[in-house]
C-alpha positions in Angstrom: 10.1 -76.2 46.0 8.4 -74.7 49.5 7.1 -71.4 48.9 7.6 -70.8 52.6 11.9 -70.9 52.0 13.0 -68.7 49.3 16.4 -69.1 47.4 17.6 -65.6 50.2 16.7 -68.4 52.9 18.5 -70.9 51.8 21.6 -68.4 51.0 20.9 -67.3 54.6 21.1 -70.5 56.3 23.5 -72.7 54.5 23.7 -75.4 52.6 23.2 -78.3 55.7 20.8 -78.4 58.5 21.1 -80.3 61.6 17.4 -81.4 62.6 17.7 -83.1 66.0 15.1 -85.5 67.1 14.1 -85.6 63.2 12.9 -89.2 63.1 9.6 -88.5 64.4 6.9 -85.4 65.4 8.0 -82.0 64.8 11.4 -83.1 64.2 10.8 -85.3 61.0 8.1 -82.2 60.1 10.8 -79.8 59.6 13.0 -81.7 57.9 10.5 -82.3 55.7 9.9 -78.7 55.3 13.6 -78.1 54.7 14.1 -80.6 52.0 11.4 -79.3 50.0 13.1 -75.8 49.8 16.4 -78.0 48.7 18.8 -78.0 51.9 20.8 -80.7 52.4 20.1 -82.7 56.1 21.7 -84.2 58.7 18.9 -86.1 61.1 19.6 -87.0 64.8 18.1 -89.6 66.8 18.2 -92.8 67.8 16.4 -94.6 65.8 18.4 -95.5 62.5 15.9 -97.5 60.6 13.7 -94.2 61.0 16.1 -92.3 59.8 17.3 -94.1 57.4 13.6 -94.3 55.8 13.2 -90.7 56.4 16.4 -89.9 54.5 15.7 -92.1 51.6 12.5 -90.7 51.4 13.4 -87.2 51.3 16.9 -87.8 49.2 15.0 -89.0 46.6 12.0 -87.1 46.5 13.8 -83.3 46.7 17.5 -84.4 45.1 19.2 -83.5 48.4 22.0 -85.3 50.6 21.7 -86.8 53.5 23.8 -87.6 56.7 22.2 -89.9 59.3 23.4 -89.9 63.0 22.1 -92.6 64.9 23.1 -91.4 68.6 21.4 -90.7 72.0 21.9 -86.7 73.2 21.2 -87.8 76.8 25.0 -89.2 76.4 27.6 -85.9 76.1 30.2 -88.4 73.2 26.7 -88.3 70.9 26.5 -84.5 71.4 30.2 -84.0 70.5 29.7 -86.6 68.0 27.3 -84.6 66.3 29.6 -81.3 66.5 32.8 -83.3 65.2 31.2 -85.1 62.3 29.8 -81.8 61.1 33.1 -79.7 61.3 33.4 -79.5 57.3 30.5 -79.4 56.3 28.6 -76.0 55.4 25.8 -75.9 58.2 23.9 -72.8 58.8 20.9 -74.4 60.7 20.5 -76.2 63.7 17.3 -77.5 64.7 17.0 -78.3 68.2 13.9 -80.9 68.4 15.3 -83.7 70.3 13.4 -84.4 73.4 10.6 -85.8 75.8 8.4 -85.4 78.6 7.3 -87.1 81.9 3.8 -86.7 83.6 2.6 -87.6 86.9 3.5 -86.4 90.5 7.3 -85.6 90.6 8.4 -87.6 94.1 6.7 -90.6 92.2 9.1 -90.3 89.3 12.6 -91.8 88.9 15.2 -89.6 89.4 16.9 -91.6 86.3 14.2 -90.6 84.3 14.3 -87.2 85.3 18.0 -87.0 84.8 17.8 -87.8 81.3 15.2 -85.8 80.3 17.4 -83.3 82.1 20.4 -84.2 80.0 18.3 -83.9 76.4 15.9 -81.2 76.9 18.5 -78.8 78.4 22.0 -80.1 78.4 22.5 -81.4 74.6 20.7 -77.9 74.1 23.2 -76.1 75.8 26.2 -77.6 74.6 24.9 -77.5 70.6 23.9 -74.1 71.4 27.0 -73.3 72.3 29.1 -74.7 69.4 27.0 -74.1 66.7 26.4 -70.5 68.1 30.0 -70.2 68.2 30.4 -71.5 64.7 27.6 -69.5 63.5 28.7 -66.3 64.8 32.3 -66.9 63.0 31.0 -66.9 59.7 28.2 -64.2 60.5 25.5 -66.3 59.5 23.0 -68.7 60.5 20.2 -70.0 62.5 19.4 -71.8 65.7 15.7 -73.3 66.4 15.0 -74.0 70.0 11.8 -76.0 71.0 10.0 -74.4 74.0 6.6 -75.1 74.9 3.4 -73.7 76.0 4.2 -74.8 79.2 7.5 -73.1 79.3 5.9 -69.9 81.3 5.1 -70.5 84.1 5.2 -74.0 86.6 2.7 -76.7 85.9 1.8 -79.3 88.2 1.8 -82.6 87.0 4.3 -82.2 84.2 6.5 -80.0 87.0 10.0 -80.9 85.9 9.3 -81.0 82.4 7.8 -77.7 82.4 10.9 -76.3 84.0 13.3 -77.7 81.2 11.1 -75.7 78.5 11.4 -72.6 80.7 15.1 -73.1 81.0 15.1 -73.9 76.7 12.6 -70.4 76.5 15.0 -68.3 78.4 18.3 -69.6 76.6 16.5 -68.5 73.4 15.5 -65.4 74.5 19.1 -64.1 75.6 20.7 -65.8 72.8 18.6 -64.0 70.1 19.7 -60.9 71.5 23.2 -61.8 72.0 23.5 -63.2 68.7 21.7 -60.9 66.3 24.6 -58.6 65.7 26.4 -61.3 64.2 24.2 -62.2 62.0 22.8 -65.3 63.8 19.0 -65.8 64.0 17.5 -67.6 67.2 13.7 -68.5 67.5 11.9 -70.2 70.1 9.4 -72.6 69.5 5.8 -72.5 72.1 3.7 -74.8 70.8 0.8 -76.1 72.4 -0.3 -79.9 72.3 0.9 -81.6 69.4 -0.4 -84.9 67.7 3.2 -86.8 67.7 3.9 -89.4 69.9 5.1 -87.1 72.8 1.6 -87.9 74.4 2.4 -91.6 74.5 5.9 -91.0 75.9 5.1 -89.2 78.5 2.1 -91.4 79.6 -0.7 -88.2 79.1 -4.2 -88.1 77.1 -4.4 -85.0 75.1 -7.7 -83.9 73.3 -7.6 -80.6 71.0 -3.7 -80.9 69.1 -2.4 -79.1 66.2 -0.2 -80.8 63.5 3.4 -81.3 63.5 3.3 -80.2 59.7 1.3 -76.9 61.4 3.8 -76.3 63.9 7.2 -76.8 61.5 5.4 -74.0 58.7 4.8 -71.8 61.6 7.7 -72.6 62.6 10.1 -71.8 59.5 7.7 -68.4 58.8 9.1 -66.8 62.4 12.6 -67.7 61.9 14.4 -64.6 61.4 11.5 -62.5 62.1 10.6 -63.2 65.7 12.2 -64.3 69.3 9.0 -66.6 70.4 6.8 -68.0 67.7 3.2 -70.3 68.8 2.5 -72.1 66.1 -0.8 -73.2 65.2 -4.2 -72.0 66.2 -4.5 -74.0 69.7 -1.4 -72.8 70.7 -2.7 -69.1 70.5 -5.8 -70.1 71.5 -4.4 -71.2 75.0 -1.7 -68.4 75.0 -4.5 -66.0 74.9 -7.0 -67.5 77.3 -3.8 -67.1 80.3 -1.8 -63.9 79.1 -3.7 -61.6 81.2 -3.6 -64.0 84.7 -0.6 -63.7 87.0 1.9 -66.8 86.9 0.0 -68.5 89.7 -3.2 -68.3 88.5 -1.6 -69.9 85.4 -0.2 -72.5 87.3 -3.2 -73.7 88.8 -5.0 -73.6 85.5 -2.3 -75.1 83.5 -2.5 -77.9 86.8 -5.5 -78.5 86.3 -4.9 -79.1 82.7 -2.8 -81.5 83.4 -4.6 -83.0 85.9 -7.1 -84.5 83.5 -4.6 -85.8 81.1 -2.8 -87.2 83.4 -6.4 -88.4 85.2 -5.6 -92.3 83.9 -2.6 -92.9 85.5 -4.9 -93.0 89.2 -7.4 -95.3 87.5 
C-alpha cells in the first residue's frame, strides 16, 4: 500500500475515484497512485485500448475494480455520460486531468482547435465540477483535483489561449475550495511546471528542464486536503520563485519569452 494515502484517506474520499484524462501523463500517474492506496477507479479518455491496459494493469496488481469510459469531454453527452454512469456508485474523488495545449501565435491558430481545447480544459471542468461538487457537498465528503498550471498566472504569449484556460481552471479552484470546505469537500489546484508527458508533443513545443508525472501526482495527493494551490515538483518552485516578486507584466514577457524558444521550431 502507498504510504502517501492512509486508511483516514481512503475513508475520506470514498471508495471510487474518477481520474479524467487517466490514460496518459499525470492522469495515468495518479491513478496509479490511487490504486496503490486500494481505491477503486474509473478512467476517462479516449483511448480505450489505453485504458483498458492501464486497468488491467492496475486491477490486477492492487486487487481493485475498475470502470473504463472511453468518451471525448470536448462533447457535453460524454461529460454527462460520465455523471450518469457514476450515479450509484460510491465516488468521493474526482480527478480533473483531462486536457491539452496549443502553441504558436493565436490569429495563426484554428478557431476549431481553440474551441475544443476550450470545451475540455474549462467546460467539462465546469460542468463535473459542478455535479460532483453538488454530489459531494450532499454527502459532506469528498474531493475535487483541478489541474492548473504554472502558466495559469498571468498571460503568456505564445501559448496565449491556453494560458487563459488554466487561469480560468486556477480561479474556479480557488473559490470553490472556499465555498466548499464547510461541507466537507476538499478542492486543490494543481500548478505544475513543464512536465515530461506527451503534452509537449500535442501542443507542437520543445521543453528542456521537466519534472515527472509520478513527481507531480505524489505532490499532488500530499496537498489535497491541506492546501488551495499545490506546485509539485522542484522545477515548478523553481520557476514560481524566480517570477513571484515581478508584476504580472513583467511575468508575461518572461514567461513570452519562455515560450518563445520552445516554440522557436515552428518558424524554422
Amino acid at each position: 500500500m502507498n504510504d502517501i494515502l492512509s486508511a483516514d484517506w481512503r475513508e475520506k474520499y470514498g471508495q471510487w475515484a474518477i481520474v479524467t484524462g487517466a490514460s496518459s501523463g499525470i492522469g495515468r500517474a495518479i491513478a496509479e497512485e490511487l490504486a496503490s492506496a486500494g481505491l477503486h477507479l474509473i478512467l476517462v479518455a479516449r483511448r480505450r485500448h489505453l485504458l483498458e491496459t492501464l486497468a488491467s494493469e492496475l486491477s490486477q496488481a492492487h486487487s481493485i475494480e475498475t470502470c473504463v469510459l472511453e468518451l471525448d469531454l470536448a462533447q457535453r453527452d460524454g461529460v454527462q455520460h460520465v455523471i450518469d454512469s457514476t450515479a450509484n456508485m460510491d465516488v468521493g474523488l474526482l480527478v480533473a486531468s483531462a486536457g491539452f495545449g496549443t502553441s504558436g501565435q493565436f490569429v495563426d491558430s484554428t478557431l476549431d482547435s481553440e474551441m475544443t481545447m476550450l470545451a475540455v480544459n474549462c467546460g467539462a471542468v465546469l460542468e463535473l465540477s459542478h455535479a460532483f461538487g453538488k454530489r459531494f457537498s450532499e454527502q459532506k465528503r469528498g474531493g475535487i483535483i483541478l489541474l492548473s498550471s504554472l502558466v495559469a498566472f498571468q498571460g503568456v504569449p505564445m501559448s496565449a489561449h491556453y494560458a487563459a484556460t488554466k487561469a480560468y481552471v486556477q480561479s474556479l479552484a480557488e473559490g470553490l475550495h472556499l465555498e466548499l470546505a464547510p461541507h466537507g469537500v476538499d478542492v486543490l489546484a494543481v500548478a505544475p511546471g513543464p512536465v515530461a508527458s506527451g503534452f509537449a508533443e500535442q501542443a507542437d513545443m520543445q521543453m528542456g528542464a521537466t519534472v515527472t508525472p509520478e513527481a507531480v501526482a505524489k505532490g499532488t495527493l500530499n496537498a489535497l486536503g491541506k492546501k488551495i494551490t499545490v506546485r509539485p515538483g522542484w522545477l515548478s518552485l523553481a520557476l514560481e520563485s524566480a517570477l513571484a516578486l515581478l508584476p504580472r507584466w513583467a511575468r508575461a514577457r518572461i514567461m513570452g519569452q519562455v515560450m518563445s524558444g520552445m516554440t522557436a521550431h515552428q518558424n524554422a
